[in-house]
MIBAPA-608223 format. One record per atom (N, C-alpha, C): y, x, z. Coordinates in Angstrom, 2 decimals, padded with zeros to 5 digits. Atoms other than C-alpha are relative to their C-alpha. Example, Ala and Ser with C-alpha at 12.3 -4.5 7.8 and 13.67 -1.06 7.14 Angstrom:
% residues 2
{rec {-001.19, 000.89, 000.00}},
{rec {-004.50, 012.30, 007.80}},
{rec {001.20, 000.90, 000.00}},
{rec {-001.19, -000.82, -000.06}},
{rec {-001.06, 013.67, 007.14}},
{rec {001.09, -000.77, 000.73}},
***
This chain:
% residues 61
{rec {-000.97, -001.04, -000.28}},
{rec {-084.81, -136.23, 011.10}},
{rec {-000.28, 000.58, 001.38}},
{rec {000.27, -000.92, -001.14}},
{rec {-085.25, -133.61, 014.07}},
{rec {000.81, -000.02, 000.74}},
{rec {-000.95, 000.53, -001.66}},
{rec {-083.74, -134.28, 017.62}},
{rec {-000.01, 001.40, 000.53}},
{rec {-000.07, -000.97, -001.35}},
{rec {-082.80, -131.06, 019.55}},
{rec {-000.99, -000.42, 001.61}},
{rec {000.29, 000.49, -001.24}},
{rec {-085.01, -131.29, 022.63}},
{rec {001.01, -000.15, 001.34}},
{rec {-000.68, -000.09, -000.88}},
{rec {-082.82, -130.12, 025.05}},
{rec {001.40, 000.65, -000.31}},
{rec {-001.32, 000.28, 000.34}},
{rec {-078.88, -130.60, 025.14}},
{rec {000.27, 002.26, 000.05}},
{rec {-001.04, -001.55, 000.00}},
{rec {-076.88, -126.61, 023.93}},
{rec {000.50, -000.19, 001.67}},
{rec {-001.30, 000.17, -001.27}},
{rec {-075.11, -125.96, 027.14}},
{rec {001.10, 000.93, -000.55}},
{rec {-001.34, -000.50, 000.38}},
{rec {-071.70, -124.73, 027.14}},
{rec {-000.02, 001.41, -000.15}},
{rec {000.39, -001.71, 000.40}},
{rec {-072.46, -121.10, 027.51}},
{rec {-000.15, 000.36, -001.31}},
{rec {000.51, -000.80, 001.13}},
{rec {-074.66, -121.05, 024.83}},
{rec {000.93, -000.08, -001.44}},
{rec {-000.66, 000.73, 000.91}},
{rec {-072.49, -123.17, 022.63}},
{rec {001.22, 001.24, -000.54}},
{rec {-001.08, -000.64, -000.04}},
{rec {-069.38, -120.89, 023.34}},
{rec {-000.31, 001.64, -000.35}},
{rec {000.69, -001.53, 000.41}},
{rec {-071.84, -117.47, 022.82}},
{rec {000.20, 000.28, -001.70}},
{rec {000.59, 000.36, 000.86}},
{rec {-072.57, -119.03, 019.63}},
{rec {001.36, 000.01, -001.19}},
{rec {-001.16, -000.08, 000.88}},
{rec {-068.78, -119.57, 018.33}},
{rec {000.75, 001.25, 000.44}},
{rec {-000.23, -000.75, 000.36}},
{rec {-067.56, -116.61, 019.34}},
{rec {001.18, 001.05, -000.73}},
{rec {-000.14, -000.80, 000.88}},
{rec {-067.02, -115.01, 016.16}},
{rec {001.27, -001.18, -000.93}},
{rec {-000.61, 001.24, 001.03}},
{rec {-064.91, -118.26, 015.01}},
{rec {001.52, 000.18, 000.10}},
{rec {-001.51, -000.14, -000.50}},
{rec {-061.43, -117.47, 016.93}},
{rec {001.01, 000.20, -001.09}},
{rec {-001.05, -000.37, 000.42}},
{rec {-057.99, -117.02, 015.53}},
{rec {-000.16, 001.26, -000.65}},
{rec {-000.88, -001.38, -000.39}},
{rec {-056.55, -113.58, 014.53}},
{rec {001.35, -000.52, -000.13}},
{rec {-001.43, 000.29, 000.19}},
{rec {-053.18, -112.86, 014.36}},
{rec {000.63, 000.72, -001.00}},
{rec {-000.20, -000.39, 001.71}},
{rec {-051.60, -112.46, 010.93}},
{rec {000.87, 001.55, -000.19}},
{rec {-000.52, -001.15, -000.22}},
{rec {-050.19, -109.17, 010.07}},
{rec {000.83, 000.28, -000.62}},
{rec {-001.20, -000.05, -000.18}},
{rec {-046.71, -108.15, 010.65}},
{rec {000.66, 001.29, -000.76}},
{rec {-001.13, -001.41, 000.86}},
{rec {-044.36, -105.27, 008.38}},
{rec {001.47, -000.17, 000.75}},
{rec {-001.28, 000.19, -000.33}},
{rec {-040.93, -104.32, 009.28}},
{rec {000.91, 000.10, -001.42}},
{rec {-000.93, -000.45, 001.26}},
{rec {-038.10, -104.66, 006.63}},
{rec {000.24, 001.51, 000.02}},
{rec {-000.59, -001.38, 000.49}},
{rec {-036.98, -101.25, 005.18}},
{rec {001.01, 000.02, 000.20}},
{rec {-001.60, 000.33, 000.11}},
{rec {-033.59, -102.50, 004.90}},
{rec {001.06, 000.02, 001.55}},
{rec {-001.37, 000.40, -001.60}},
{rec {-032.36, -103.81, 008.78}},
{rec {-001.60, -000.66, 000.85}},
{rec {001.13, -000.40, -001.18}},
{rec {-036.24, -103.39, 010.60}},
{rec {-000.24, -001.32, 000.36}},
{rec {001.12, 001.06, -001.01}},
{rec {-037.18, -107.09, 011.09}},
{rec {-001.08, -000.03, -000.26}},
{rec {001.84, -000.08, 000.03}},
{rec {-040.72, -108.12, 011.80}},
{rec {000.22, -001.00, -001.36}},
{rec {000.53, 000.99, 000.98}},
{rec {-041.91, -109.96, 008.60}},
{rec {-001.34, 000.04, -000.14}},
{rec {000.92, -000.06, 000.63}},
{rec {-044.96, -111.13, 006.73}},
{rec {000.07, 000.63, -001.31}},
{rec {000.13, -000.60, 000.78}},
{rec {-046.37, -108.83, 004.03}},
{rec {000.27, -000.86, -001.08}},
{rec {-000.20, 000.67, 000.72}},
{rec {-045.10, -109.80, 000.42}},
{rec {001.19, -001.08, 000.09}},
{rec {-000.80, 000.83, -000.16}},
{rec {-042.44, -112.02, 001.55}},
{rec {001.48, 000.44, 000.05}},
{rec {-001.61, -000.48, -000.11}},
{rec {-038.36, -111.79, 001.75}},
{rec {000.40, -000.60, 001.38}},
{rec {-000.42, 000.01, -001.39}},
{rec {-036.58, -110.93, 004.65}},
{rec {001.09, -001.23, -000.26}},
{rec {-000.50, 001.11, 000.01}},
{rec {-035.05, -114.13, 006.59}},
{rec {001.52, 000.36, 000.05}},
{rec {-000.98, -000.41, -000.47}},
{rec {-032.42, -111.80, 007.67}},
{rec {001.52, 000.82, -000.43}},
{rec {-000.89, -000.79, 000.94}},
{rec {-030.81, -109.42, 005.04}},
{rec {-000.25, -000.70, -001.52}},
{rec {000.11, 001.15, 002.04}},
{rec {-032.72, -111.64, 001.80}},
{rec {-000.32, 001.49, -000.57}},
{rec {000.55, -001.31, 000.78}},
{rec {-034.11, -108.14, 000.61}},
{rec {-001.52, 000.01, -000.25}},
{rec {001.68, -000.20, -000.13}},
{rec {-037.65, -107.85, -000.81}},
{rec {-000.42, 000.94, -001.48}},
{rec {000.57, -001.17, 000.77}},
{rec {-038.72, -104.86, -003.05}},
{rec {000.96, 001.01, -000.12}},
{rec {-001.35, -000.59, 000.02}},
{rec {-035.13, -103.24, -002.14}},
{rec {000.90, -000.75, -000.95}},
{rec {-001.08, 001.07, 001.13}},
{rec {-033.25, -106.38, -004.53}},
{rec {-000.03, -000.83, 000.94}},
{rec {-000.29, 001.52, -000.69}},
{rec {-031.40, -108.93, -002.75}},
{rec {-000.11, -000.65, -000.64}},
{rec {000.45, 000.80, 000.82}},
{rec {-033.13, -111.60, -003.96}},
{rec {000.60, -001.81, 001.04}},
{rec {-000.78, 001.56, -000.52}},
{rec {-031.67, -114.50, -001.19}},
{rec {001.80, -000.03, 000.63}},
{rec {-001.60, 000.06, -000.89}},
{rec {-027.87, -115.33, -000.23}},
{rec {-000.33, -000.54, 001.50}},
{rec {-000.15, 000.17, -001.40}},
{rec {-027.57, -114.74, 003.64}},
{rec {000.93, -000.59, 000.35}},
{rec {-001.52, -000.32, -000.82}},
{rec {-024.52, -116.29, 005.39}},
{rec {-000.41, 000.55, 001.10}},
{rec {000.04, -000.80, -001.28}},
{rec {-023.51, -114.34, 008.10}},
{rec {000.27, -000.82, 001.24}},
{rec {-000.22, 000.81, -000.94}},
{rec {-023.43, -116.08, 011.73}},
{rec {001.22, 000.41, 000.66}},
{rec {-001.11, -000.14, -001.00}},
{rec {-020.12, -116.28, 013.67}},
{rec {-000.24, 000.55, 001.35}},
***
């Protein structure tokens, strides 16, 4: 099996990943009462998702 001669250094290592990072997932606003959500999903806030309340909210005191 084949030995690297000489050790990556961190530079190169870190040149090398790059392309590997995070993103950050992408955000819609309800139609209904404008919160941020994820696409496809029901709001946490009104329970609305295709314009049908589809979850029971209680309301907070």
């Amino acid at each position: 099996m084949a030995v690297p001669f000489r050790r990556t250094s961190i530079t190169k290592k870190r040149m090398r990943r790059t392309h590997l990072k995070k993103e950050a997932g992408e955000v819609v606003s309800c139609p209904k009462c404008g919160a941020p959500l994820r696409p496809h999903r029901a709001c946490k806030k009104c329970g609305n998702y295709k314009g049908e309340n589809v979850l029971e909210i209680e309301e907070e005191k």
